[in-house]
C-alpha positions in Angstrom: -177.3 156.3 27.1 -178.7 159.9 27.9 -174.9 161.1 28.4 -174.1 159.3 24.4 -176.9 161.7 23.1 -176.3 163.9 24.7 -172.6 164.6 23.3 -174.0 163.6 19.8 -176.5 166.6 20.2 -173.7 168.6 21.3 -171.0 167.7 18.5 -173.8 167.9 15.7 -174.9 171.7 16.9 -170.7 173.1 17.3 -170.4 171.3 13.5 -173.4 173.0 12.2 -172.0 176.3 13.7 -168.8 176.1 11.5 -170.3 175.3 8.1 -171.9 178.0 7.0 -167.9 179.7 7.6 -166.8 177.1 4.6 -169.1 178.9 2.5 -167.4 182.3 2.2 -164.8 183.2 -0.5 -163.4 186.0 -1.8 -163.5 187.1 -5.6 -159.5 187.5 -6.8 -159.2 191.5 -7.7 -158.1 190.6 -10.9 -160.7 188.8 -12.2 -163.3 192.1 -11.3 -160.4 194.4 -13.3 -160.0 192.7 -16.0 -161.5 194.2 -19.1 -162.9 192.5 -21.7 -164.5 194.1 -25.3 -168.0 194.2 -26.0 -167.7 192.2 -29.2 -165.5 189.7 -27.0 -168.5 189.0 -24.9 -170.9 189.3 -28.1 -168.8 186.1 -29.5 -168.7 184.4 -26.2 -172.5 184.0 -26.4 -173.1 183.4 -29.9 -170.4 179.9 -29.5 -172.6 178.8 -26.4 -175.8 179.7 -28.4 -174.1 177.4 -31.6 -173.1 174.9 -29.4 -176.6 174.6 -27.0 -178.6 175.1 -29.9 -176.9 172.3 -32.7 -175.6 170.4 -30.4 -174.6 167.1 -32.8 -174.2 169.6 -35.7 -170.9 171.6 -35.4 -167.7 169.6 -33.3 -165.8 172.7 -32.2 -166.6 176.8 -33.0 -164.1 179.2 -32.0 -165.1 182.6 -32.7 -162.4 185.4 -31.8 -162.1 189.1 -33.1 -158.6 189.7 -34.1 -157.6 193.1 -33.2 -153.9 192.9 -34.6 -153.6 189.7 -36.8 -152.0 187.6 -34.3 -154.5 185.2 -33.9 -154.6 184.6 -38.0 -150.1 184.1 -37.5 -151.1 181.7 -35.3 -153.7 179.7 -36.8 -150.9 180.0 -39.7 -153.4 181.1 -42.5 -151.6 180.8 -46.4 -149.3 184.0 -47.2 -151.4 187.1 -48.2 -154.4 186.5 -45.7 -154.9 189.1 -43.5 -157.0 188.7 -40.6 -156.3 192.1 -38.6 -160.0 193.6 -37.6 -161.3 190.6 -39.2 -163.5 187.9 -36.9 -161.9 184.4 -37.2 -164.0 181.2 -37.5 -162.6 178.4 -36.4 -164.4 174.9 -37.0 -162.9 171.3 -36.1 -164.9 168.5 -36.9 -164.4 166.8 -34.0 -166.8 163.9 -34.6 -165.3 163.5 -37.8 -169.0 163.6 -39.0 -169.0 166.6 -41.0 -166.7 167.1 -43.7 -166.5 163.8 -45.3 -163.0 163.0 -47.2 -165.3 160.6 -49.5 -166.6 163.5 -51.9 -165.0 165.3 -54.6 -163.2 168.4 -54.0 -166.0 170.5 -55.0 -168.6 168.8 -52.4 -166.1 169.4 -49.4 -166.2 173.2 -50.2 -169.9 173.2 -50.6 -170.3 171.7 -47.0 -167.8 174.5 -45.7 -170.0 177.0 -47.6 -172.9 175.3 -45.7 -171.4 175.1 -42.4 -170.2 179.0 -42.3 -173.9 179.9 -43.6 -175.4 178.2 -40.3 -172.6 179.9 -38.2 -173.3 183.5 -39.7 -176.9 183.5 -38.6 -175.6 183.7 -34.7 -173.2 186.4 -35.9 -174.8 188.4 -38.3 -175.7 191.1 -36.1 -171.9 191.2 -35.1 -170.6 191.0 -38.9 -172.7 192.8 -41.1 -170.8 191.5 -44.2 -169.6 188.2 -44.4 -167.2 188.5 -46.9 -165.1 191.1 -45.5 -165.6 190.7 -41.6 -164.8 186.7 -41.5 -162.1 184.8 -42.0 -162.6 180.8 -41.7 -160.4 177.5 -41.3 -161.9 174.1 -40.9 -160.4 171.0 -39.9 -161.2 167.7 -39.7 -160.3 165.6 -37.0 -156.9 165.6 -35.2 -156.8 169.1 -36.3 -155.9 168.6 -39.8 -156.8 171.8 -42.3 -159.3 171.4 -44.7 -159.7 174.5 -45.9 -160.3 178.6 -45.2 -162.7 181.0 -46.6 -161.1 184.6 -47.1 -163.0 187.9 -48.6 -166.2 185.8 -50.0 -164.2 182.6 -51.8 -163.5 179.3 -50.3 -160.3 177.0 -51.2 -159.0 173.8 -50.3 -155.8 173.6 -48.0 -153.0 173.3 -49.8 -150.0 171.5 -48.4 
C-alpha cells in the first residue's frame, strides 16, 4: 500500500514538472510585422462597440475604409459609384428583423436612413461628413440587396 502511494506521489510531481512547459508559445513574426492603418483599427472598434452595445438591433456591420475602390468592385455597387477613400457600410439583416419587405418602398428607405443614422454616431469622429465619406449597402437576409446610400441619397436596389 505505502509502495502504491508512493509511485502515485512520484508520477503526480514528474507530471506537474512538465505542464507548465505546455504553456509556452511563440508569437508567428508575421503577425508582429504586419501593419495595419490607424483608421483600420479605429473601424475595428467602433463594429465591436455597434455590435456589444445593440446587440439585437443591427444583424451584421462591416465597416472597411477603401483605399483604392476594390472593396466597392466587389460588393458590386451600381455603375458610377465610386467608393475610393470613401468608408463602406455594410449591413445584413441577418435576423431578417429589420428591414421588413411588408412596407411601401418609401418606409424601407426610411429604415435604412434610420439604421445608417445609429451607425454614424460610432463613426462620426472617423467621418466627419456623412454624405461624402460613406458609402452604404444593405441586405436582407441570404444576402440579398436592398439598397445603398451614396453622396447623401438613398435608393432602392435595382435588379
Amino acid at each position: 500500500m505505502k509502495n502504491k502511494k508512493s509511485l502515485a506521489i512520484i508520477l503526480l510531481g514528474l507530471s506537474f514538472c512538465f505542464v507548465p512547459a505546455l504553456g509556452y508559445g511563440e508569437v508567428k513574426q508575421w503577425m508582429i510585422e504586419q501593419k495595419t492603418s490607424y483608421i483600420d483599427v479605429l473601424l475595428l472598434e467602433a463594429m465591436v462597440v455597434i455590435i456589444m452595445v445593440n446587440p439585437t438591433k443591427f444583424g451584421d456591420v462591416r465597416l472597411l475604409y477603401d483605399w483604392s475602390g476594390s472593396y466597392g468592385k466587389e460588393l458590386k455597387f451600381p455603375a458610377g459609384i465610386d467608393t475610393k477613400g470613401k468608408i463602406l457600410v455594410r449591413v445584413t439583416d441577418s435576423r431578417d428583423r429589420m428591414f421588413s419587405k411588408s412596407g411601401t418602398n418609401l418606409l424601407l428607405l426610411e429604415q435604412f436612413k434610420q439604421n445608417l443614422n445609429n451607425l454614424y454616431t460610432y463613426i462620426e469622429d472617423i467621418a466627419t461628413d456623412m454624405d461624402s465619406d460613406i458609402v452604404a449597402k444593405f441586405y436582407s437576409k441570404g444576402d440579398i440587396p436592398l439598397g445603398y446610400f451614396y453622396q447623401g441619397e438613398y435608393h432602392l436596389w435595382e435588379k
